[in-house]
NUGU-956969 format. One record per atom (N, C-alpha, C, O): residue number from 0; residue in one letter; atom name; x, y, z. Coordinates in steps of 0.05 Angstrom, whole numbers, plus 5000, padded with zeros to 4 digits. Atoms other than C-alpha are relative to their C-alpha. Layout:
BEGIN
SITE  num  residuo  atomo     X     Y     Z
SITE  NUM        a     CA     X     Y     Z
...
***
This chain:
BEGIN
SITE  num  residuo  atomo     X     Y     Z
SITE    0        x      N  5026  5001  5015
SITE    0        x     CA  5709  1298  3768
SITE    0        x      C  4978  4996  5020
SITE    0        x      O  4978  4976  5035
SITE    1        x      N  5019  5001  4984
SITE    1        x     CA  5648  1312  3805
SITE    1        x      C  4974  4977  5000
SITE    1        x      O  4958  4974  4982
SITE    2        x      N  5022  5023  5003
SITE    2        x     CA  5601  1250  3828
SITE    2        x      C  4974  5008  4991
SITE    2        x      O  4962  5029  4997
SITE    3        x      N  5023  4994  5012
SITE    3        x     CA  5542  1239  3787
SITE    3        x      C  4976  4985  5017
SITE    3        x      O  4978  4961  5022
SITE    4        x      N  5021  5002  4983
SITE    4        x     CA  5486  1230  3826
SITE    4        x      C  4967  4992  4983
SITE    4        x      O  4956  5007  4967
SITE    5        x      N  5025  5010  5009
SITE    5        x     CA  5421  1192  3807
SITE    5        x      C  4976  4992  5004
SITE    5        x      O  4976  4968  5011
SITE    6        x      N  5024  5008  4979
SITE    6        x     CA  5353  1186  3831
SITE    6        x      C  4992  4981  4974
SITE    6        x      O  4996  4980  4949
SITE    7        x      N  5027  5012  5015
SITE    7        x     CA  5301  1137  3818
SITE    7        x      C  4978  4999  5009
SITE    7        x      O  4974  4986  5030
SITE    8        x      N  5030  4995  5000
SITE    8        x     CA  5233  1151  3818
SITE    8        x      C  4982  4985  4993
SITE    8        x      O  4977  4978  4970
SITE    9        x      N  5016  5015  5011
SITE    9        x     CA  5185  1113  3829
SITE    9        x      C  4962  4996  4997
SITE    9        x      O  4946  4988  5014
SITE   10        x      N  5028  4986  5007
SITE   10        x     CA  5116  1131  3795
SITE   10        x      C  4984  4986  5014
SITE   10        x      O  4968  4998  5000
SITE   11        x      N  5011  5003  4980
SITE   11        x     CA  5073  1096  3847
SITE   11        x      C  4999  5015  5029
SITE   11        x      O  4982  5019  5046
SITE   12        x      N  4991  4975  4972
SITE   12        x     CA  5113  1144  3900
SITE   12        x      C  4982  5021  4996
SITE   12        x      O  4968  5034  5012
SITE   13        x      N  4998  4960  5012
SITE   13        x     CA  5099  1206  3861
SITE   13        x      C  4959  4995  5010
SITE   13        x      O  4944  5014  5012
SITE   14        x      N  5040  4993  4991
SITE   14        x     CA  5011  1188  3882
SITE   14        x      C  4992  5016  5026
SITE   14        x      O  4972  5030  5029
SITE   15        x      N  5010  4967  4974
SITE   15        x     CA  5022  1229  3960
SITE   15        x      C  4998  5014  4987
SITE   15        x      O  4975  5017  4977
SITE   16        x      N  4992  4979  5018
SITE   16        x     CA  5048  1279  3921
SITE   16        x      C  4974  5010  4998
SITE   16        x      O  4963  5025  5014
SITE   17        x      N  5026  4988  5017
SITE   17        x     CA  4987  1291  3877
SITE   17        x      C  4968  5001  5022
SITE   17        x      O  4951  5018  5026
SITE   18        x      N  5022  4991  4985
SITE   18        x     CA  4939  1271  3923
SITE   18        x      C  4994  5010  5018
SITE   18        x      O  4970  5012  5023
SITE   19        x      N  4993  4980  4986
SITE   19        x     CA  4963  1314  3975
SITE   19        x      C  4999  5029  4989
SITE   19        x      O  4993  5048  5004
SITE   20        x      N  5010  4977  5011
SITE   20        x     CA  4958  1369  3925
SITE   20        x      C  4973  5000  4990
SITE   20        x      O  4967  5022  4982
SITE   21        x      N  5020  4992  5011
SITE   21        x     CA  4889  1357  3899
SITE   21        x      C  4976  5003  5023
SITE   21        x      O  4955  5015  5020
SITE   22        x      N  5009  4999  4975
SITE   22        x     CA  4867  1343  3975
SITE   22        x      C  4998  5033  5013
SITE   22        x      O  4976  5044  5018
SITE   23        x      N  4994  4973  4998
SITE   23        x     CA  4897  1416  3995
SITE   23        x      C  4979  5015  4983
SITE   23        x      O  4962  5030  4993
SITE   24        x      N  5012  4978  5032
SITE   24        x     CA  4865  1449  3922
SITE   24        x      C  4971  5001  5021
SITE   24        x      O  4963  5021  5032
SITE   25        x      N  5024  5000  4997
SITE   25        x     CA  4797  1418  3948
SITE   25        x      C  4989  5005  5017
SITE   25        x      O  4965  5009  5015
SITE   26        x      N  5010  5003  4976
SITE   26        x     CA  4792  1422  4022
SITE   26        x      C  5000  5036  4996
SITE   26        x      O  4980  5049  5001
SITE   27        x      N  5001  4972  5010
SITE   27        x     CA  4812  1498  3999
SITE   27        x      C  4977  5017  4985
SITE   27        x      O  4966  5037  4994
SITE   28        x      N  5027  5004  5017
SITE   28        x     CA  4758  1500  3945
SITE   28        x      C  4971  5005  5021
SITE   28        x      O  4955  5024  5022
SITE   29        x      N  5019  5013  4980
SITE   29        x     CA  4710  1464  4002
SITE   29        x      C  5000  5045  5020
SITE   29        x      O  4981  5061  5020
SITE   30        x      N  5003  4973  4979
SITE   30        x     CA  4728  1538  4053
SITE   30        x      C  4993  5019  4985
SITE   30        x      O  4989  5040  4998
SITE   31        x      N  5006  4972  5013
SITE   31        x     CA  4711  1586  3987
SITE   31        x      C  5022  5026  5004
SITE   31        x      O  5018  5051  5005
SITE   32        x      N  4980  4974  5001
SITE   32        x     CA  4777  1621  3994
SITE   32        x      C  5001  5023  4974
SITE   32        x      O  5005  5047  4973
SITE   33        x      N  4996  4978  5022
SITE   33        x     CA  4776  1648  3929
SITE   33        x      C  4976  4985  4984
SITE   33        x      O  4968  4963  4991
SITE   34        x      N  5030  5006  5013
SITE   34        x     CA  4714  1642  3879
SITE   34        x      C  5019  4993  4979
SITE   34        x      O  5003  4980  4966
SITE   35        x      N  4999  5020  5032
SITE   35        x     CA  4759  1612  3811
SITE   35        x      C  5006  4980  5016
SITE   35        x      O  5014  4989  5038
SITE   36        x      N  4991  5017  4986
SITE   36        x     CA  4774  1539  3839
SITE   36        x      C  5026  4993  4992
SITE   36        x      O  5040  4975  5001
SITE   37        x      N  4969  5018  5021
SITE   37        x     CA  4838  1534  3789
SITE   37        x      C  5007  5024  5028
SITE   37        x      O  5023  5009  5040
SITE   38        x      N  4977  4985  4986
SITE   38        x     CA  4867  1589  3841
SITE   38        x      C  5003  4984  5028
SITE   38        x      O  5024  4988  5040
SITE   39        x      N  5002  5011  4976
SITE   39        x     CA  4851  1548  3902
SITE   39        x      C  5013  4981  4995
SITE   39        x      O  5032  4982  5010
SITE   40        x      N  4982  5022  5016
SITE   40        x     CA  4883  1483  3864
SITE   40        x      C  5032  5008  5003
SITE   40        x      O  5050  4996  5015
SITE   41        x      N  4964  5000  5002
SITE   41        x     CA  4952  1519  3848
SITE   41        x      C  5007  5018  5035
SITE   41        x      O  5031  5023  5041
SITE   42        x      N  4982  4994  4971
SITE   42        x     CA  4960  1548  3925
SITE   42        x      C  4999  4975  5014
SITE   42        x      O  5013  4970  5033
SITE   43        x      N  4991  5037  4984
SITE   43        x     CA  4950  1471  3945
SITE   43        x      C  5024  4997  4991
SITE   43        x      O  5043  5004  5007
SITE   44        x      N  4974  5008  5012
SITE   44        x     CA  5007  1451  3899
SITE   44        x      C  5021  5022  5017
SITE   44        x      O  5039  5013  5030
SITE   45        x      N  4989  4983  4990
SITE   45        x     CA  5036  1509  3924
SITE   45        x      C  5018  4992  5031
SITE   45        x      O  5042  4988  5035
SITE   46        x      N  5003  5008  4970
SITE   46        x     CA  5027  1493  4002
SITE   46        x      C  5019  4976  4994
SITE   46        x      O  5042  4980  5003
SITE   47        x      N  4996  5029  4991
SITE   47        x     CA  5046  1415  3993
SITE   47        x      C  5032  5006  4987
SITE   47        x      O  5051  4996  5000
SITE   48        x      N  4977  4997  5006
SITE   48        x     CA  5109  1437  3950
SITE   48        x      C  5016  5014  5034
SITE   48        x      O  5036  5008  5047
SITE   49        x      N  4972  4980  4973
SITE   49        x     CA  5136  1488  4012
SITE   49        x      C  4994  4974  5013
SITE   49        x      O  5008  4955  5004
SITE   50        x      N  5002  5022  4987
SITE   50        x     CA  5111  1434  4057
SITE   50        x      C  5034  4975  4992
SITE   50        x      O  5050  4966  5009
SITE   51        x      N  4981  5015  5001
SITE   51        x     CA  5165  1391  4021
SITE   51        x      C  5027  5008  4994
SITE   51        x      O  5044  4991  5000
SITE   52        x      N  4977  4980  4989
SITE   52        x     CA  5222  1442  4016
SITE   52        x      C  5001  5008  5027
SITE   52        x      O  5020  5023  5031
SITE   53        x      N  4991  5002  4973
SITE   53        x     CA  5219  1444  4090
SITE   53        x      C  5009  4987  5016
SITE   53        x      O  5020  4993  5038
SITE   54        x      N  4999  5029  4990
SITE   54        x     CA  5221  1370  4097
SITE   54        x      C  5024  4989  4997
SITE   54        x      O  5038  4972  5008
SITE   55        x      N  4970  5007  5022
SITE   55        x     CA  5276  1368  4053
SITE   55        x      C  5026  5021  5009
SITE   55        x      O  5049  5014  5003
SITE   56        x      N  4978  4990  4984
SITE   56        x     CA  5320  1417  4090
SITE   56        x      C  4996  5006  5026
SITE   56        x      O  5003  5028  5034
SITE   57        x      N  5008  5005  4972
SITE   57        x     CA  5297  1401  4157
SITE   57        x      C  5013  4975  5011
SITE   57        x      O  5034  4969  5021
SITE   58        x      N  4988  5032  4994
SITE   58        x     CA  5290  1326  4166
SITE   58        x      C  5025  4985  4983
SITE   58        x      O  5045  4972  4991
SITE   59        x      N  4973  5010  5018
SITE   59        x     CA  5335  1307  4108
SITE   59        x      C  5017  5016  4993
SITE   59        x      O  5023  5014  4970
SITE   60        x      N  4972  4981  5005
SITE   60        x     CA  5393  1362  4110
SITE   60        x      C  5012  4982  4991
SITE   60        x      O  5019  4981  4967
SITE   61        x      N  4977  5005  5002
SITE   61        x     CA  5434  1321  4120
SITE   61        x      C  5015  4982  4974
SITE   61        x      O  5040  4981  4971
SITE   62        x      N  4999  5015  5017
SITE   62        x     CA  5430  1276  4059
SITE   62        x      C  5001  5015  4972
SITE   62        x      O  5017  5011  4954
SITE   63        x      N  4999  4968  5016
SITE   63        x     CA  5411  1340  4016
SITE   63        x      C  5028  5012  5000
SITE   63        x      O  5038  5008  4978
SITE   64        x      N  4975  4991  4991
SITE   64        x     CA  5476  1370  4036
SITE   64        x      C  5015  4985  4987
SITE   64        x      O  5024  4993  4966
SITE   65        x      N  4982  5022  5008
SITE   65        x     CA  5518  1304  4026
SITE   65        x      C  5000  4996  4965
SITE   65        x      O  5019  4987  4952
SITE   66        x      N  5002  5004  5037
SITE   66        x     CA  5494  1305  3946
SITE   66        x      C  5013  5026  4996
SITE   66        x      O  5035  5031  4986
SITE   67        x      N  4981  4979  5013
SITE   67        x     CA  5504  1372  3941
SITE   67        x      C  5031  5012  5002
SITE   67        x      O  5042  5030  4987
SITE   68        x      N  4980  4994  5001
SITE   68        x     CA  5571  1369  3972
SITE   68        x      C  5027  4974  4976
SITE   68        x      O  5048  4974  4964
SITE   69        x      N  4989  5025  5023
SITE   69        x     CA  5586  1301  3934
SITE   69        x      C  4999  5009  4965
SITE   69        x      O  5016  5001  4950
SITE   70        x      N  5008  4987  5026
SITE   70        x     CA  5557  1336  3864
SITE   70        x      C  5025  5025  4998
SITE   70        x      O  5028  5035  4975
SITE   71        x      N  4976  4980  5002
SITE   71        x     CA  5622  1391  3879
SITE   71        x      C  5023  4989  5000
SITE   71        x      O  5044  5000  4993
SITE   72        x      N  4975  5016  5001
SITE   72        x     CA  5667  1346  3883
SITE   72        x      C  5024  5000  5036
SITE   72        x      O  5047  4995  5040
SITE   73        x      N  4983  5006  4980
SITE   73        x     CA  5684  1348  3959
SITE   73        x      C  4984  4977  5009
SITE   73        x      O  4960  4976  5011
SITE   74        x      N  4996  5028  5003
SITE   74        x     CA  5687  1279  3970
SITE   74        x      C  4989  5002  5037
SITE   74        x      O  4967  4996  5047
SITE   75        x      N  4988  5012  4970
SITE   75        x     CA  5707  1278  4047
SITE   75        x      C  4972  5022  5016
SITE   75        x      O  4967  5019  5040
SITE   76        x      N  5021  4983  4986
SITE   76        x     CA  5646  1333  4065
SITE   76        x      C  4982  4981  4999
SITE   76        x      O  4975  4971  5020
SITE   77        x      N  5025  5012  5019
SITE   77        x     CA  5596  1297  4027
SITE   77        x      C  4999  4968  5020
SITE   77        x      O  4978  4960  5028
SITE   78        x      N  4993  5028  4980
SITE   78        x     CA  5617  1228  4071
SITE   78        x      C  4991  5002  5028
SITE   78        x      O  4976  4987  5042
SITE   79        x      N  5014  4993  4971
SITE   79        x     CA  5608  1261  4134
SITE   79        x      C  4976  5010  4999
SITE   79        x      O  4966  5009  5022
SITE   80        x      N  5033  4999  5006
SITE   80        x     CA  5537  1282  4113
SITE   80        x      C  4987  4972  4998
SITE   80        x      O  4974  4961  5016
SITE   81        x      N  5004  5029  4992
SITE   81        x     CA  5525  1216  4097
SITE   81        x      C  4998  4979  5016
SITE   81        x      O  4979  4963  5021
SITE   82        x      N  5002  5007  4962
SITE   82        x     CA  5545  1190  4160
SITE   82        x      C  4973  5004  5018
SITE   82        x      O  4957  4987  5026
SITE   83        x      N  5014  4987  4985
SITE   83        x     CA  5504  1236  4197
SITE   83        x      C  4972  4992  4987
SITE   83        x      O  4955  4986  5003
SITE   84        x      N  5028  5008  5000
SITE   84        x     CA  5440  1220  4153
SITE   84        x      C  4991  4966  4995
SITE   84        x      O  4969  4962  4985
SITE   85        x      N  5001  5025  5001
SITE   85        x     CA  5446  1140  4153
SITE   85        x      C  4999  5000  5033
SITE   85        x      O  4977  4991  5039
SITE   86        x      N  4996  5002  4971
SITE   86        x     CA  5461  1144  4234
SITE   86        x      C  4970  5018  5009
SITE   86        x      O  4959  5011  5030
SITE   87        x      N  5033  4981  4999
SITE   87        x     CA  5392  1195  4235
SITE   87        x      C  4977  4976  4994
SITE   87        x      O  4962  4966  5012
SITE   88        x      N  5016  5015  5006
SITE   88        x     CA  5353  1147  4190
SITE   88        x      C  4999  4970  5010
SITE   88        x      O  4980  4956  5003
SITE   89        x      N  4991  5023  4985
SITE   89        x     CA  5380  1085  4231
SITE   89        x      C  4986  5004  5025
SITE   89        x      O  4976  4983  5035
SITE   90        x      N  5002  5005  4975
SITE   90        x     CA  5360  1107  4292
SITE   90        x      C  4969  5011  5007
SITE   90        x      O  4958  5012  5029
SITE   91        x      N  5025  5002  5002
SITE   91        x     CA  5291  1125  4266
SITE   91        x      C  4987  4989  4972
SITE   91        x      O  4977  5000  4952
SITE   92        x      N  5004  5015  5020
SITE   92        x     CA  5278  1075  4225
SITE   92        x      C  4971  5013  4976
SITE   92        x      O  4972  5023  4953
SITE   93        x      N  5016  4986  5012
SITE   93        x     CA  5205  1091  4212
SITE   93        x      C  4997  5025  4985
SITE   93        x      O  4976  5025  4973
SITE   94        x      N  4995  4979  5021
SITE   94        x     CA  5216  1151  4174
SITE   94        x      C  5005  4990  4978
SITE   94        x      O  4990  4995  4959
SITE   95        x      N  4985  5004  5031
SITE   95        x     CA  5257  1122  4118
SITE   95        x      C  4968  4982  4988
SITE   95        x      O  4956  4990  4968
SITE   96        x      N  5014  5014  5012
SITE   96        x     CA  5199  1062  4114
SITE   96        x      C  4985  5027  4992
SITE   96        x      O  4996  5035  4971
SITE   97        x      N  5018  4980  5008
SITE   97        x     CA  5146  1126  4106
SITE   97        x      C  5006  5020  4992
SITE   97        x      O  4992  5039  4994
SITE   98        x      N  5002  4982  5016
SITE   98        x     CA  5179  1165  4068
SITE   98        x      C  4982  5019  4974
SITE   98        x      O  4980  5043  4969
SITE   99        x      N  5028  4992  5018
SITE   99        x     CA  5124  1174  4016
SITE   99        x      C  4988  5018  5001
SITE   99        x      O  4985  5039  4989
SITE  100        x      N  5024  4981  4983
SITE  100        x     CA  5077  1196  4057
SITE  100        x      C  5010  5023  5013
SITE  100        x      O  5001  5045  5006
SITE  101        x      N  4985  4982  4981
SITE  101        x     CA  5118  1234  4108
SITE  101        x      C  5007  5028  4984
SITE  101        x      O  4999  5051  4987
SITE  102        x      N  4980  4980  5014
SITE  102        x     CA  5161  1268  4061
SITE  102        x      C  4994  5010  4972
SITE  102        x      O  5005  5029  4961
SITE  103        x      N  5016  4994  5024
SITE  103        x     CA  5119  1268  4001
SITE  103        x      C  5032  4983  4974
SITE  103        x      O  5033  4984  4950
SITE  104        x      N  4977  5007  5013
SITE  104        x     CA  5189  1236  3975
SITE  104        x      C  4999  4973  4975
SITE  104        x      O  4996  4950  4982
SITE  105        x      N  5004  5018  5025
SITE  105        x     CA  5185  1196  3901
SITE  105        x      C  5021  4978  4998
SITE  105        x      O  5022  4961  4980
SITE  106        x      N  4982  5022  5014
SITE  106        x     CA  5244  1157  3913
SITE  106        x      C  4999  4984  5002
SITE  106        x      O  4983  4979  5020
SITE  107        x      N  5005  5022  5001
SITE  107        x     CA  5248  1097  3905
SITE  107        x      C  5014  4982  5018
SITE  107        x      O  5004  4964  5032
SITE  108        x      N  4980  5013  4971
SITE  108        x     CA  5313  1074  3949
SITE  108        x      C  4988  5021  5026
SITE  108        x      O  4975  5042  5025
SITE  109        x      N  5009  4986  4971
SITE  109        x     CA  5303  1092  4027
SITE  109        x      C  5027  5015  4998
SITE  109        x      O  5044  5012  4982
SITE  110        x      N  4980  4984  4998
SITE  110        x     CA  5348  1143  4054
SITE  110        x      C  5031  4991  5014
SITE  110        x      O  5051  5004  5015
SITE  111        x      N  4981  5013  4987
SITE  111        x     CA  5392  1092  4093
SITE  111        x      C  5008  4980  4973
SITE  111        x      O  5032  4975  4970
SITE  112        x      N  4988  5009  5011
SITE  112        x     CA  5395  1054  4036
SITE  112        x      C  5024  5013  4970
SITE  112        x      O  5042  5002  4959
SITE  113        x      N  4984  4983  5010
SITE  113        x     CA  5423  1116  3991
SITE  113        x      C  5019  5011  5015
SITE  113        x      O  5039  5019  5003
SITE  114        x      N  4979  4991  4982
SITE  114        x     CA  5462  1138  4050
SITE  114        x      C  5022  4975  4987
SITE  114        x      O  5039  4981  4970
SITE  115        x      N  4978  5018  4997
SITE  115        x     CA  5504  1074  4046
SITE  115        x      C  5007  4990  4977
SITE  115        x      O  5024  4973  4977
SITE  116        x      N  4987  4997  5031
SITE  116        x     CA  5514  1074  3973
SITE  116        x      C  5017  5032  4987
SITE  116        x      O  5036  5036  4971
SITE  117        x      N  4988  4981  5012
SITE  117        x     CA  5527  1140  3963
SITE  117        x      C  5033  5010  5020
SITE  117        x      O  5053  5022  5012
SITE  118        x      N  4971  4996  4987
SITE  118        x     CA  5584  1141  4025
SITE  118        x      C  5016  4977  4988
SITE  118        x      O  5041  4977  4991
SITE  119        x      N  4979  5024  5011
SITE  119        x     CA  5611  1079  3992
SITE  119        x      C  5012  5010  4973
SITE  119        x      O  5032  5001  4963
SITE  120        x      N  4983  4986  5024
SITE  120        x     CA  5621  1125  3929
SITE  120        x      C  5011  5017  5001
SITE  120        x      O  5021  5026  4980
SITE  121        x      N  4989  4974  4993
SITE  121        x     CA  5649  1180  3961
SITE  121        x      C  5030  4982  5009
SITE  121        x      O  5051  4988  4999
SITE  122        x      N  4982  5008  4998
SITE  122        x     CA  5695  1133  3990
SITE  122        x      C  5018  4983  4986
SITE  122        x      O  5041  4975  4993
SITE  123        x      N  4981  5008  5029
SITE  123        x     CA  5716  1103  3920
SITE  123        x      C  5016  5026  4992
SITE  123        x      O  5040  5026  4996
SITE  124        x      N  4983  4975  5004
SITE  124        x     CA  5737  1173  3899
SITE  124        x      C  5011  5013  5017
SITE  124        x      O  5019  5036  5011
SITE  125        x      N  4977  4984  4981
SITE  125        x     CA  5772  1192  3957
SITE  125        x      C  5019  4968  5002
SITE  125        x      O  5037  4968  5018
SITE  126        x      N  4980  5019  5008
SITE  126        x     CA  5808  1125  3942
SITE  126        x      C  5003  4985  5035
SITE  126        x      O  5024  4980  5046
SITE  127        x      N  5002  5009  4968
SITE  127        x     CA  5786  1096  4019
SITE  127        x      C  4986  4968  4985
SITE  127        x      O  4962  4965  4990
SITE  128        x      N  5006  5032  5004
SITE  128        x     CA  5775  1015  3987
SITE  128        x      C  4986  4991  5009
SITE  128        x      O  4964  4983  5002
SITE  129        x      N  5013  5025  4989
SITE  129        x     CA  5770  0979  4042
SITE  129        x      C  4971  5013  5019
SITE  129        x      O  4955  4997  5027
SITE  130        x      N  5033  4991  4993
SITE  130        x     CA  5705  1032  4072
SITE  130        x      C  4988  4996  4980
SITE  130        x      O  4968  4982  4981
SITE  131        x      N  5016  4999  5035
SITE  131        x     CA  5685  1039  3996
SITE  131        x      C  4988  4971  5012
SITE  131        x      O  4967  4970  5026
SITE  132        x      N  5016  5028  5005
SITE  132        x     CA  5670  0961  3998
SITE  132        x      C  4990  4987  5030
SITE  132        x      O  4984  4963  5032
SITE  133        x      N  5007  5000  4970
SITE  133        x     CA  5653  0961  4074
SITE  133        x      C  4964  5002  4992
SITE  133        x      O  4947  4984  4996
SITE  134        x      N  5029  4984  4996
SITE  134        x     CA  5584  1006  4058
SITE  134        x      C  4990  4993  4978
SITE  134        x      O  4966  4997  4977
SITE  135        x      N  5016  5011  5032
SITE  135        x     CA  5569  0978  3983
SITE  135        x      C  4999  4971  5010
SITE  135        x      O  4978  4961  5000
SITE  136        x      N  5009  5027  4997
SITE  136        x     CA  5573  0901  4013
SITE  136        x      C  4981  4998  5021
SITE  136        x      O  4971  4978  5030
SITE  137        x      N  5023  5005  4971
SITE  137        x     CA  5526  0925  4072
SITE  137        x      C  4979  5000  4986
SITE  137        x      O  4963  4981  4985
SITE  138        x      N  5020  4981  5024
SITE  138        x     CA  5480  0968  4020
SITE  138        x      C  4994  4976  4975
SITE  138        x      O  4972  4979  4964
SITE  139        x      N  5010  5025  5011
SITE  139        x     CA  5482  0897  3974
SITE  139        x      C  4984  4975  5025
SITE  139        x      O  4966  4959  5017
SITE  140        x      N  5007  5014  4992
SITE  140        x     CA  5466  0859  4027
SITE  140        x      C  4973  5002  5018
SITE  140        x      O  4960  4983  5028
SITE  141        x      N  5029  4990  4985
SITE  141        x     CA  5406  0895  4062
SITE  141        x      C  4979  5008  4977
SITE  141        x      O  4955  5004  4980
SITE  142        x      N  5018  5007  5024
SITE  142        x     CA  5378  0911  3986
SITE  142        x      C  5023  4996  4977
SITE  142        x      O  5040  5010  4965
SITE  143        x      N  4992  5024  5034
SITE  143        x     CA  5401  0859  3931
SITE  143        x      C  4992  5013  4977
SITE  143        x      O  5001  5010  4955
SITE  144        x      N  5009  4984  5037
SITE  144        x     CA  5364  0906  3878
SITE  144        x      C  5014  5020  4999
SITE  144        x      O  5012  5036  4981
SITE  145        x      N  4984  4971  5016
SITE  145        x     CA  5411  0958  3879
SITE  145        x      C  5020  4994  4995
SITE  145        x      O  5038  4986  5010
SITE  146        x      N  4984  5004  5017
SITE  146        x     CA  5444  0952  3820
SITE  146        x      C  5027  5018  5000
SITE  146        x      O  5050  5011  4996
SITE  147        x      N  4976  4991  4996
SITE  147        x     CA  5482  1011  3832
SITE  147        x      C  5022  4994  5018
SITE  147        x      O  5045  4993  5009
SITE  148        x      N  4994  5013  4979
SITE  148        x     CA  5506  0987  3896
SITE  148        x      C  5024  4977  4994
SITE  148        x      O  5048  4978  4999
SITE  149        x      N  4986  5027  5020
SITE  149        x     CA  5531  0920  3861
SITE  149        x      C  5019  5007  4986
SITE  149        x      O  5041  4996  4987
SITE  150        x      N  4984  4997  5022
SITE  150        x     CA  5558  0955  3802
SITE  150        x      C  5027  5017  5015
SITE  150        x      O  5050  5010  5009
SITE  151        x      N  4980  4995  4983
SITE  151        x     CA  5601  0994  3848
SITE  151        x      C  5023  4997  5026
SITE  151        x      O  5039  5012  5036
SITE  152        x      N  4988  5013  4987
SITE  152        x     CA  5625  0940  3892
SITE  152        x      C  5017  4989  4981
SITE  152        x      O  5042  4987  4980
SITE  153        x      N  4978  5020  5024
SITE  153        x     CA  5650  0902  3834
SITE  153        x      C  5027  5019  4996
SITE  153        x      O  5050  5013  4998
SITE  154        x      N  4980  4988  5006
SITE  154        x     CA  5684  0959  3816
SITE  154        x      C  5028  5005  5018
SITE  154        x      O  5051  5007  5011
SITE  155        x      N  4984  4995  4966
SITE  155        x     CA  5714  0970  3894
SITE  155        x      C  5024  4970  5000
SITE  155        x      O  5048  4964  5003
SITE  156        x      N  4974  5029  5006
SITE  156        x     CA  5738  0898  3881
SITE  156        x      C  5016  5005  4984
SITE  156        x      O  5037  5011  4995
SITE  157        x      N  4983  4995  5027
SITE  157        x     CA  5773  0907  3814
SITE  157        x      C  5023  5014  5013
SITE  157        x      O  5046  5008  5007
SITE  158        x      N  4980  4987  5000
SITE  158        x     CA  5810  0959  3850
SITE  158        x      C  5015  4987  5016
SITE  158        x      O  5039  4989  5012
SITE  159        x      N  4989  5005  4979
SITE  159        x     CA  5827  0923  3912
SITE  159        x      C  5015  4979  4993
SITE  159        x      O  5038  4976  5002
SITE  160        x      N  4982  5017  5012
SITE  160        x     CA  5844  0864  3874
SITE  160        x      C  5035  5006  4978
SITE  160        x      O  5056  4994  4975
SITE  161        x      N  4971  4993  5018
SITE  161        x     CA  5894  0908  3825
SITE  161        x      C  5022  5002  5025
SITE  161        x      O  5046  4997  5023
SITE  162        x      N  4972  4988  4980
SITE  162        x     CA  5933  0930  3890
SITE  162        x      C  5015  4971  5012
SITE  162        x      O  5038  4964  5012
SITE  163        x      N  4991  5023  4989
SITE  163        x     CA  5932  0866  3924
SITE  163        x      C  4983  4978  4996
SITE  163        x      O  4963  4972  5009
SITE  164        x      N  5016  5024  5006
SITE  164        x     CA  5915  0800  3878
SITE  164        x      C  4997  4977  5021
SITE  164        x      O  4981  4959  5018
SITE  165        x      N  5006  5028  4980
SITE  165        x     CA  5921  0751  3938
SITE  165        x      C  4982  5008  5022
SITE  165        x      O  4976  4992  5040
SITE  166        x      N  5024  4990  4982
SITE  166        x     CA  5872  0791  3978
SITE  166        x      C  4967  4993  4986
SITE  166        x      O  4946  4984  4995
SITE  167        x      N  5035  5005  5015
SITE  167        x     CA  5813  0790  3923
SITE  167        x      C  4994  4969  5003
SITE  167        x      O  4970  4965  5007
SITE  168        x      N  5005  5027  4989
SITE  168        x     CA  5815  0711  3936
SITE  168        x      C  4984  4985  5008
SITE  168        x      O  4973  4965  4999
SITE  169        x      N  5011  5009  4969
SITE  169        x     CA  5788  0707  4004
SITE  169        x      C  4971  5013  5001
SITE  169        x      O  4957  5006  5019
SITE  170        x      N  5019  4975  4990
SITE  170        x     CA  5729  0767  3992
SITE  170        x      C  4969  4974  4990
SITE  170        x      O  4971  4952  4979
SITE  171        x      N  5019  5014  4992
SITE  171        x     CA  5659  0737  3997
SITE  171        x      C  4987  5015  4974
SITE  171        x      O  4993  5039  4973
SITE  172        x      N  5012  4993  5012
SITE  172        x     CA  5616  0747  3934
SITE  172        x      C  4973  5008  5005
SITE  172        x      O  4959  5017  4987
***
């Protein structure tokens, strides 16, 4: 069964966005490219959209990739994408903080912090435990609000505890 994948958006994000497109429309408008101003408007939106389909399979392949290979149901591709874009966004931090802006990106988790949730779910359904609860107790413990995060450690436990009850014990809440 193929992982379901979930953004959250968060409508404060989504304001580059717009004002990146109404900035474009007007500075466009401002040069008199075209005499209606609604046509100068939708080649901004236009512009700032490619702008972010470039961004999005450029700087963030690799995370792009990892959903779409996680959304098919290959587990063990989709992980090694993951990898590769938590070890990217790790080692340039600033990006993930400015994503917004940068990337015109609405989401709400950073990309290091969806990296290390979403390899912790890849590694529940490839039945890998003790990584599963490796990258969901890092991903709880660097952000406490992700619920998904949480809700899928618990679960990482439940399992690790069915295999071996004198192990769940010792595990650190």
């Amino acid at each position: 069964m193929p992982m379901p994948v979930s953004r959250r958006i968060g409508l404060l994000r989504m304001l580059p966005q717009l004002v990146a497109m109404a900035a474009v429309g007007f500075g466009l408008s401002r040069l008199g490219l075209f005499r209606l101003v609604f046509v100068n408007y939708v080649l901004g939106v236009f512009l700032v959209l490619t702008y972010r389909y470039v961004v999005l399979n450029t700087v963030t392949r690799h995370h792009m990739l990892g959903i779409r290979r996680a959304r098919a149901g290959d587990y063990g591709q989709a992980a090694d994408r993951f990898v590769r874009s938590l070890e990217f966004f790790s080692r340039f931090p600033v990006l993930d903080t400015w994503r917004s802006l940068l990337f015109l990106s609405p989401e709400r988790y950073g990309y290091r912090e969806l990296a290390l949730t979403n390899l912790g779910l890849c590694y529940l359904h490839m039945e890998r435990f003790a990584e599963a609860e490796r990258c969901l107790a890092d991903c709880v413990k660097l952000h406490p609000g992700n619920l998904l995060a949480r809700a899928a450690l618990e679960m990482v436990r439940m399992r690790l505890e069915l295999a071996d009850p004198a192990a769940g014990e010792g595990r650190e809440e």
